[in-house]
Structure formats: C-alpha cells, structure tokens
C-alpha positions in Angstrom: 0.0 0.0 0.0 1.1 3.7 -0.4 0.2 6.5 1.8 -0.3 10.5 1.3 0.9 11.7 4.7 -1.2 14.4 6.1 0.4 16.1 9.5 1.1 12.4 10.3 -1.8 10.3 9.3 -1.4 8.2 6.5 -4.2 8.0 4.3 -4.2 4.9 1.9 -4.2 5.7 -1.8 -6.9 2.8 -2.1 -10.0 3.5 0.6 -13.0 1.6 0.9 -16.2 3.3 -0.4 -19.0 1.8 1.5 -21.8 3.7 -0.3 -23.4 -0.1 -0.7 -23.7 -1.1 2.6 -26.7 -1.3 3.7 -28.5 -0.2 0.3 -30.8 -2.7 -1.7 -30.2 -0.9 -4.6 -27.2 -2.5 -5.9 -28.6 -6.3 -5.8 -26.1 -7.6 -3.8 -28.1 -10.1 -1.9 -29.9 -9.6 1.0 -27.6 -11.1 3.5 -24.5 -8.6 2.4 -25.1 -5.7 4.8 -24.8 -8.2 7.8 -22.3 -10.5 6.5 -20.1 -9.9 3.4 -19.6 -5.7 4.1 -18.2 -6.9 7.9 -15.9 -8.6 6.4 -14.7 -6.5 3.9 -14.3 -3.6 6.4 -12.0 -5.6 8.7 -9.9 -7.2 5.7 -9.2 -3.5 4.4 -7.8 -2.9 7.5 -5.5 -5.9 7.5 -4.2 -4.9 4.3 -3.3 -1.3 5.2 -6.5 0.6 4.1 -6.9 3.7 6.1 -9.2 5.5 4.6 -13.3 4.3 5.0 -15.5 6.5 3.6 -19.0 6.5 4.3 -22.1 8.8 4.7 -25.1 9.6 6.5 -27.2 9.0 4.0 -26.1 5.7 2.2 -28.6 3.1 2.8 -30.3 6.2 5.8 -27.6 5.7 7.8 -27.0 1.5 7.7 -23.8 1.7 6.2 -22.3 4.3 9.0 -24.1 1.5 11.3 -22.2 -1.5 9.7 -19.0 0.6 9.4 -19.2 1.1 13.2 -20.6 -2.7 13.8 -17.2 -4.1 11.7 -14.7 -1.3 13.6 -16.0 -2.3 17.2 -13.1 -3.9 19.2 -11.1 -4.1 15.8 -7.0 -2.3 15.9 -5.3 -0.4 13.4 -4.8 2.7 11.7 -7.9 4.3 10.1 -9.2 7.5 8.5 -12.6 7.6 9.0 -14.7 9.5 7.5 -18.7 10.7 6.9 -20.5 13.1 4.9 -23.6 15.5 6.3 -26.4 15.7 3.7 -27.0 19.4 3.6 -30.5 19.6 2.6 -31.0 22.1 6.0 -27.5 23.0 6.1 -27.6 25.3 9.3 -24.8 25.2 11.7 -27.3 23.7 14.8 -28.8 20.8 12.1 -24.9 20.1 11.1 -24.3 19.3 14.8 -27.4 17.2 15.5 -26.6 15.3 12.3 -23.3 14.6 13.2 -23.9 13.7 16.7 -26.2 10.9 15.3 -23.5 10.0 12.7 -21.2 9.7 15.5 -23.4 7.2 17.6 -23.8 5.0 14.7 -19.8 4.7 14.0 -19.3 3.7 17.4 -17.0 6.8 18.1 -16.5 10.0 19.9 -14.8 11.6 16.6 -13.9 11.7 13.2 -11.0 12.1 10.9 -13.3 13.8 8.1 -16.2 15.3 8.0 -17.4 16.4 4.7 -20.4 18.4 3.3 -22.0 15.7 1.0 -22.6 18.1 -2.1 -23.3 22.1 -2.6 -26.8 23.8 -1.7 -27.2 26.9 -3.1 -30.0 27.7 -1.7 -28.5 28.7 1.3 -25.2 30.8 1.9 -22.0 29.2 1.8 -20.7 31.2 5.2 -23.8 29.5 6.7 -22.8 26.3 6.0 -19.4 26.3 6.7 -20.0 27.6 10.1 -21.0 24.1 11.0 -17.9 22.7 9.9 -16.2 25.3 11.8 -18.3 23.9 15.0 -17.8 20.2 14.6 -13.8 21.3 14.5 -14.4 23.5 17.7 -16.1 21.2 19.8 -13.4 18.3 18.8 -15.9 16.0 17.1 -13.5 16.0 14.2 -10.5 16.3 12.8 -10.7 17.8 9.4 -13.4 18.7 7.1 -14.1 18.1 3.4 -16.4 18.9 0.9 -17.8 16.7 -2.2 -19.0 17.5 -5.7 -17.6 21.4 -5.6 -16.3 23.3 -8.2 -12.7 24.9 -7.6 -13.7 28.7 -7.2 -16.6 27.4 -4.4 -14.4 25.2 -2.6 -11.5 28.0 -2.1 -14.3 30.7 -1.0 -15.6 27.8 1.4 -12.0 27.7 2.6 -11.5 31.8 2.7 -14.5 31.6 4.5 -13.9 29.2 7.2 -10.1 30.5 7.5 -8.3 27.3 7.6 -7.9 24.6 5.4 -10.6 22.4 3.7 -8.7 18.9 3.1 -10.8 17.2 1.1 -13.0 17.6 -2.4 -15.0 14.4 -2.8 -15.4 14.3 -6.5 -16.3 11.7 -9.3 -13.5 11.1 -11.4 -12.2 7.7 -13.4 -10.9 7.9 -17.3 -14.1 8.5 -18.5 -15.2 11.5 -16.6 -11.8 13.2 -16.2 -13.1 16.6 -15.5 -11.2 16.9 -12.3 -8.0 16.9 -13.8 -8.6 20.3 -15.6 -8.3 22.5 -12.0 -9.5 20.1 -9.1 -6.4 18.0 -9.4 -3.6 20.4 -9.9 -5.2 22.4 -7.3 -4.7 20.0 -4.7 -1.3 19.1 -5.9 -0.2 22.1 -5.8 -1.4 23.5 -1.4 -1.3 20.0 -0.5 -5.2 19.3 -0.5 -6.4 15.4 -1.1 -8.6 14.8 -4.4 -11.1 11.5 -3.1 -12.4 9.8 -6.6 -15.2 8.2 -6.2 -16.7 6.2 -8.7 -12.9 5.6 -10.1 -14.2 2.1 -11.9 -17.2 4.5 -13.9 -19.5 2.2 -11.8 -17.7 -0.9 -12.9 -18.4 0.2 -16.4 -14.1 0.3 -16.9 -14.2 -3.5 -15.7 -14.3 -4.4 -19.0 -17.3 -6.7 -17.4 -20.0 -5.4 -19.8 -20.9 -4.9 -23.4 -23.4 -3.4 -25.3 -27.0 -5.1 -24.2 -25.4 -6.6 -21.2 -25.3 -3.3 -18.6 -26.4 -4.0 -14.7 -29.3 -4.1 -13.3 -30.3 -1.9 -10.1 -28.9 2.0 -9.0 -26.7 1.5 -12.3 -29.8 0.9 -14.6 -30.5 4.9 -15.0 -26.4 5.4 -15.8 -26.0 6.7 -19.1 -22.9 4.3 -19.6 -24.3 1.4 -19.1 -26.5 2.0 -22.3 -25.3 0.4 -25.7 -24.2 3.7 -26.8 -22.3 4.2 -23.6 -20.6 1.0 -23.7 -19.5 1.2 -27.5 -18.4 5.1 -26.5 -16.1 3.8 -23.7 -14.7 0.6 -25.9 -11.5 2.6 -26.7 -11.2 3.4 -23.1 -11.9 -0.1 -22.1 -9.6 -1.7 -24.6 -6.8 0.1 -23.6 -7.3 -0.9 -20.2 -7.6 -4.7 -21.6 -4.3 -4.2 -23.2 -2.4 -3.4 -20.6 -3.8 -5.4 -17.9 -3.2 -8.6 -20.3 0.7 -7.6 -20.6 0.8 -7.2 -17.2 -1.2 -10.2 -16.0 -3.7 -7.9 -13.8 -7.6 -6.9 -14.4 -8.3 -4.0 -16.2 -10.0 -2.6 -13.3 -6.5 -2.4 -11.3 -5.2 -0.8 -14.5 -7.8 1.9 -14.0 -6.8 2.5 -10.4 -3.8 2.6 -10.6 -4.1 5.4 -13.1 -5.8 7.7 -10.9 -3.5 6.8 -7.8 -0.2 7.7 -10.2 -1.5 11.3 -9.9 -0.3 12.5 -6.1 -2.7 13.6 -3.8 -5.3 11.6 -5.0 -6.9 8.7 -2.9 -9.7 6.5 -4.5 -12.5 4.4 -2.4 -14.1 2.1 -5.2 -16.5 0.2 -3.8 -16.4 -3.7 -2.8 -18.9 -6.8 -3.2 -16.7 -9.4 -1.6 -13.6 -9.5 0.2 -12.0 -10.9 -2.9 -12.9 -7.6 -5.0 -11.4 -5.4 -2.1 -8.3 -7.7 -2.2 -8.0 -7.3 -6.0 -8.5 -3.5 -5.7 -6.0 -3.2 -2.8 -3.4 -4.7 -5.3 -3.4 -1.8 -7.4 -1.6 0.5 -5.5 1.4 -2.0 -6.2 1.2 -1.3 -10.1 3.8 1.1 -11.1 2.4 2.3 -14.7 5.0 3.7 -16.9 4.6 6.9 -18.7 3.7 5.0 -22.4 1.2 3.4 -20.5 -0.2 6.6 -19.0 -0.1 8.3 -22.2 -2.2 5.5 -24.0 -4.9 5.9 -21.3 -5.1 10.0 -21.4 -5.3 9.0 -25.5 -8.3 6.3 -25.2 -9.6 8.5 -22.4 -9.6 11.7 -25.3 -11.9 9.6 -27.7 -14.7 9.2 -25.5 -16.1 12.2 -26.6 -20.0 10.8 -27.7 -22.0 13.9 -27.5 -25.3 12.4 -26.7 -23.5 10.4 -24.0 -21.5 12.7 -22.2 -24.7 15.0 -21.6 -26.6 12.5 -20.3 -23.6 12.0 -17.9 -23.9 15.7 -17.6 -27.8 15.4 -17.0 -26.5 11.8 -14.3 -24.3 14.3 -12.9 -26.4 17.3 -12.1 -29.4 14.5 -10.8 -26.5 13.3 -8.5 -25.6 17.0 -6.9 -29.2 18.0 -6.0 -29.4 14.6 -3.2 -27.8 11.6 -4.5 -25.2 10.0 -2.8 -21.6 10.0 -3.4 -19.5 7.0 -3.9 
C-alpha cells in the first residue's frame, strides 16, 4: 500500500467506499449488509487501508451503522470519514446530524467530515459555520467537501479560514473533469482529491458490453446504455491491453491510473472481500509513462455527445441529493 501523509496520518491511496452497505439498490443479496460488508471492512484494514469512507445518507444511515458494527473492538490505523447531507444546512442541524453519525460509527470523533454536495439555496458562510463547530467542539478532525467546483471550494475555505482537506469528487478515465483544475489544485497546497466512482460504476471492468449493462442503481447510468458501452470501448480496450501484458484486471489498470496522480486517494467500492483484495493490489502497479499516455489518449476519444450529456444530465441528478460514492 502507499500513503499520502497528512500532519502524520497516513491515508491509503486505495480507501473503501461503503456507499453499498446497507443499500438494496445494488442487488447484492440480501444477506451482504450483515455479512459480506463486515468482512470487507475488517480485511481492508489488514491490508493497510486507512481511509473508510462513508455517509449519512447511504442506505439512511446503515452503512455508518455497519462501518461502526465491523470497527468495534477491531485495531489499526484508520481514516474515518462521513458526509452530512446538507439539505437544511444550518450550523445547529450540522451538529445534530453529526452527533447521530457519531453514535452509529461507534466513536466520539472523526477524521473527516465532509459536506456531501453544494446547496445553493443557502449561503456558503452559513454552511461552513457548522464545519467550523464540529472542529471547535473536537468531534472531528478535518473537514471536506464533495461535488464542488474549484472557485466554491477556495471561497468555502477563505470563509472558514483554515484549510478544507478534502474535495470528494467523481473522477475515473471517462469523466476526467477533475484533472482540468481540481487536481492540480490539490497538488499544488497540498489538498487530497477523493475519486469516487474511479471504476465508472464498474463500467471500466471491461465486465459489460453493449446489451449486457447491470441491473439496479446502475440501470439509469448513461454508460451502461449500448451507446455508452461502445463510446467507452476505446477506453476499455486500452485498459484490456495493458492489464493482459501485465497479468492484472483491467480494473486495477484503472486504479492505478488515478492513484499515479499525487494527492489523489480513490474508495471504489467492494462486493466481496476478494474484489477489495484485488483492488488493494493496485496501489502496487507502477504504470509507466507509455502506459499513462495510451490511457489519457483512449480517455480523449470518448467524446460521444449524446453520451456525455446525459452524464452531464446523471451528474447534475446526483448533486441535487444523491449520494456520493
């Protein structure tokens, strides 16, 4: 495993995402929140995973519950972190939120807490005055925000007057936007970029082809449509390509992309200990720059009007209340 060191804490380049714990959507079985997701929490940590990532409102609250269920009595290292869904975001609804979010981890405070995506509707100063009270009262350690834009993520910061760690943002070789300012941002003052949905929903597995997408939350995703699927073949094939000369999946290729790029951690999701295990590996694969540069091409071709605005459309859906993974 490899570690971005922040005053001292290591955070793992591979997290866990646990966005499906606890949530029927995904088809997973209806056993998995009790048995499987347990087990894939305490695995992660055997391999070195520090950072868990979870949310108040993924599966209304069962996957903070089962996140807190698999941490009880376990050791180790750990980065634990939440997100607040600011549908009310005023300061005194932050802290009651929190205080419940603390109750079902199982812990008296954080690593991260992070505002889960932006409300306009209410002003930013407002907001951010929670975060500034769940640092004063010691409930956690840093803060973070997911799904904003560079210029409201540095007036967040200006506002709350110290730093902002995190920007929880989707990012994977398809939807690349975050390399444009997000990433060289946080490379540049030392910030963390979290991808979530670095596998495209598992649509860079190279699992699926045209007429064969997944069935439950993935269903509405624009890539998992036949036009989506022949759009990202390019992307996909490189991936294939690579992974085959190197005897590894493509879905570690696609990793191991993002995590080449400093200061970025990714928390892809896991169904069974085995796909944590297999995603874990990644941060061992050292891609070299011929590599790289035939990904950032593949990644250049997927440029399918009609598909990228309904990503677009998926994208905007996704910032009014969906959660973040």
């Amino acid at each position: 495993m490899r570690y971005i060191d922040v005053d001292g804490r290591q955070l793992s380049v591979v997290g866990l995402g646990c966005w499906q714990f606890g949530a029927k959507g995904w088809g997973y079985g209806r056993d998995f929140g009790e048995t499987e997701s347990l087990a894939i929490v305490r695995r992660a940590l055997e391999l070195g995973v520090t950072v868990l990532d979870t949310a108040e409102m993924y599966g209304r609250g069962a996957s903070e519950r089962l996140v807190g269920k698999a941490l009880k009595g376990v050791e180790g290292d750990r980065f634990l972190a939440t997100k607040f869904a600011p549908v009310a975001p005023l300061p005194q609804v932050l802290m009651r939120h929190l205080q419940r979010s603390l109750e079902r981890l199982g812990v008296d405070r954080l690593d991260l807490y992070q505002l889960h995506w932006p409300n306009p509707l209410f002003p930013l100063g407002v907001q951010v005055e929670g975060l500034r009270r769940a640092l004063g009262e010691g409930l956690t350690r840093y803060v973070g925000v997911s799904n904003y834009s560079l210029s409201r993520w540095r007036r967040a910061e200006r506002l709350l007057g110290i730093p902002i760690l995190t920007n929880q943002v989707r990012y994977n070789l398809l939807q690349t936007q975050a390399e444009r300012r997000l990433l060289p941002h946080a490379q540049a003052t030392g910030h963390v970029l979290v991808a979530y949905s670095p596998l495209a929903q598992g649509a860079l597995s190279g699992r699926y082809r045209p007429g064969s997408g997944p069935g439950g939350v993935r269903r509405v995703n624009p890539l998992f449509t036949a036009e989506g699927l022949q759009a990202a073949a390019p992307v996909v094939g490189a991936l294939r390509e690579i992974a085959a000369g190197r005897n590894v999946t493509p879905s570690q290729v696609a990793l191991a992309y993002l995590i080449s790029q400093p200061r970025v951690v990714v928390i892809p999701g896991a169904k069974s200990v085995a796909q944590l295990e297999a995603n874990v590996a990644a941060a061992d694969i050292q891609l070299g720059d011929d590599e790289l540069l035939a990904l950032r091409r593949a990644s250049d071709l997927f440029r399918l009007s009609s598909v990228r605005a309904g990503l677009q459309m998926l994208g905007r859906h996704r910032g009014r209340g969906a959660a973040a993974s």
